[in-house]
N, C-alpha and C positions, 0 to 999 in steps of 0.2 A: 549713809546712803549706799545702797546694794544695786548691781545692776546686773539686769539678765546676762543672759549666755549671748553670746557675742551676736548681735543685731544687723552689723556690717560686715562690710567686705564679702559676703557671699554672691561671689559675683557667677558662682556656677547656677543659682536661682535668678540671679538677673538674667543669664540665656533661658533659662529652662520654661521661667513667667513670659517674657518676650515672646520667646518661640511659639508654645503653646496657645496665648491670646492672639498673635499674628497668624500662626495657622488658621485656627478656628476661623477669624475675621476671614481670611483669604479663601477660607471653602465653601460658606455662605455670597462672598462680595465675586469671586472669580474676576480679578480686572484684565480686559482687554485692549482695550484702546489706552492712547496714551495719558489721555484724561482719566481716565479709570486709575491708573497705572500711580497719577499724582496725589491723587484722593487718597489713596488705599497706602501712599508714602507717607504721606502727611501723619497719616493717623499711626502707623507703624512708628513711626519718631516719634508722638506721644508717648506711645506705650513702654517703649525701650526709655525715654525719659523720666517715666514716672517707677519704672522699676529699679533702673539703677541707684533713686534716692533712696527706696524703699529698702533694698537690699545692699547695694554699693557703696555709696557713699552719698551720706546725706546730707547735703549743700545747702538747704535751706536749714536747715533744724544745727547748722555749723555757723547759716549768716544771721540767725536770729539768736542763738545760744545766751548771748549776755543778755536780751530784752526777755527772753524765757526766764532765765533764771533770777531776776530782778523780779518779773510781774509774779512767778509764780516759783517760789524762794525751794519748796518741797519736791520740786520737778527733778526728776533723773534726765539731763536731755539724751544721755546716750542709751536708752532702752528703747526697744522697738515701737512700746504704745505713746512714745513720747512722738510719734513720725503720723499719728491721727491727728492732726493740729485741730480740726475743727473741734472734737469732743474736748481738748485741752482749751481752748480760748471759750467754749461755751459753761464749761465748769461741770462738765460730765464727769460721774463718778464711778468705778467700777471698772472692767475690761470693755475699753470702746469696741470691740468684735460685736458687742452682744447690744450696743445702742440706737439707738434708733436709725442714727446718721446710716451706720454699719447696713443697717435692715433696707434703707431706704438704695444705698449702693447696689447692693445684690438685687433687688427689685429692677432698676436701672440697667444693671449690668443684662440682666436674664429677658427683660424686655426688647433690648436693645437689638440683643443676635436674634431672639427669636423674628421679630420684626424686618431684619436683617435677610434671614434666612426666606420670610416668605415674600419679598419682596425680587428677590434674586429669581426662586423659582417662576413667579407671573415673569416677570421679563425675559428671562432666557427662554421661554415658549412664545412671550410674544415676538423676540427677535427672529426664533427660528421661522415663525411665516410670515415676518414682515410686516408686523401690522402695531396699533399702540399699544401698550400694557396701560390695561383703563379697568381691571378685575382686583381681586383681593385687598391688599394695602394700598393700592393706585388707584381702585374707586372711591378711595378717601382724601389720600392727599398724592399730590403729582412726585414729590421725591422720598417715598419712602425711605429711600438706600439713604440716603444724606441725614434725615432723622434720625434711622438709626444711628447712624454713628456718633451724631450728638448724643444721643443719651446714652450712648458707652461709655465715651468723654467724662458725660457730666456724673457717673457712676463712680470712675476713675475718681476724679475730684473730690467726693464725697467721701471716700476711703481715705484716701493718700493724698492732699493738697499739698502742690511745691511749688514755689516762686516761678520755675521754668514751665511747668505744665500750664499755668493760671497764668503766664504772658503769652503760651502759645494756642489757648484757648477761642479766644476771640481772632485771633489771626486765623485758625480752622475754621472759626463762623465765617467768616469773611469771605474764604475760600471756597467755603462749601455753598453759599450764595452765589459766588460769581462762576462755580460752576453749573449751577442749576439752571441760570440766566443763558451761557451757552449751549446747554442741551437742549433748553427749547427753544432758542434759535436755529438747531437745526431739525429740531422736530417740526417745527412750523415752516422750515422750509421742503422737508419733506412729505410731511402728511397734509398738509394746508389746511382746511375747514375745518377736516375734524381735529384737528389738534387743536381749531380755538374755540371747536365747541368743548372739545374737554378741559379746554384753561378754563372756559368760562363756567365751568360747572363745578371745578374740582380744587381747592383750594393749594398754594404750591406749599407747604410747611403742615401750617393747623387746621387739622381735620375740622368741620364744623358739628357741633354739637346735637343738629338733628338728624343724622345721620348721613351715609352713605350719599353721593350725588350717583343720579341716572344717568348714566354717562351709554346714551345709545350707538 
């Protein structure tokens, strides 16, 4: 058994992945409020989470090692493609970069911040005159921003699955629910009718399929 060039411990790519994803995230999201502030924490610990297995030290591919190397006798577990568990437990052959999981990540990943990004710009113009952000990705669905980040998550996941990212997953949905719940409770105490003619038009999560609602 041969194993690549050293996989772990590069904990100068654990800052550098961090940093760079957490920038990015933070120049699209800009949070200001303190709610903003916990969202954009939330997801920042994912990401510092899933890089340090990737590049640090890998905790799950350490707590599974005996059931890897029992189920699947030919595994290197200490080489880096041995850290793509889904393409190993589905029986993927070849360099998982280039599998479909892989393809379907980057899709995820790219949709995510774009989505991200024009979701940011309608809101920050419509906070500047005070009125709803009901144009671009908000004439689809009322939290853009929180979508996005889910399917950043869920991109993350598709790449790199770790025991810790995948129990702090659904604690992020949760979260990013019960914050959506509070922002329109203050939208609708602030904007009153038309914010429940916009609830009532515009779905909070999934877009509907026949397009765009009228949101006058």
């Amino acid at each position: 058994m041969t194993h690549d060039a050293p996989a772990y411990g590069l904990w100068f790519l654990v800052l550098l992945n961090s940093a760079i994803f957490i920038m990015f995230a933070f120049s699209f999201f800009k949070p200001n409020t303190a709610r903003d502030w916990r969202s954009f924490g939330a997801f920042s610990a994912f990401v510092v989470a899933l890089f340090v297995e990737m590049y640090g030290f890998p905790l799950t591919i350490y707590l599974l090692s005996g059931w890897l190397q029992t189920k699947y006798p030919g595994l290197d577990v200490l080489s880096h493609n041995s850290g793509h568990l889904w393409s190993t437990l589905l029986g993927e052959k070849g360099d998982p970069h280039f599998g479909p999981l892989h393809i379907a990540s980057y899709v995820l990943l790219a949709s995510g911040f774009m989505l991200l990004s024009a979701a940011w710009n309608v809101l920050y113009h419509a906070q500047r005159l005070h009125t709803l952000a009901t144009t671009g990705p908000y004439a689809r669905i009322r939290h853009p921003q929180y979508v996005a980040f889910v399917m950043i998550l869920l991109g993350f996941l598709l790449q790199w699955p770790t025991l810790l990212t995948l129990l702090m997953f659904p604690v992020l949905l949760l979260m990013y629910g019960r914050l959506a719940v509070t922002e329109e409770r203050e939208m609708r105490a602030q904007f009153g009718e038309a914010f429940e003619h916009y609830a009532r038009n515009t779905p909070r999560f999934f877009p509907r399929l026949s397009g765009p609602s009228a949101v006058s």
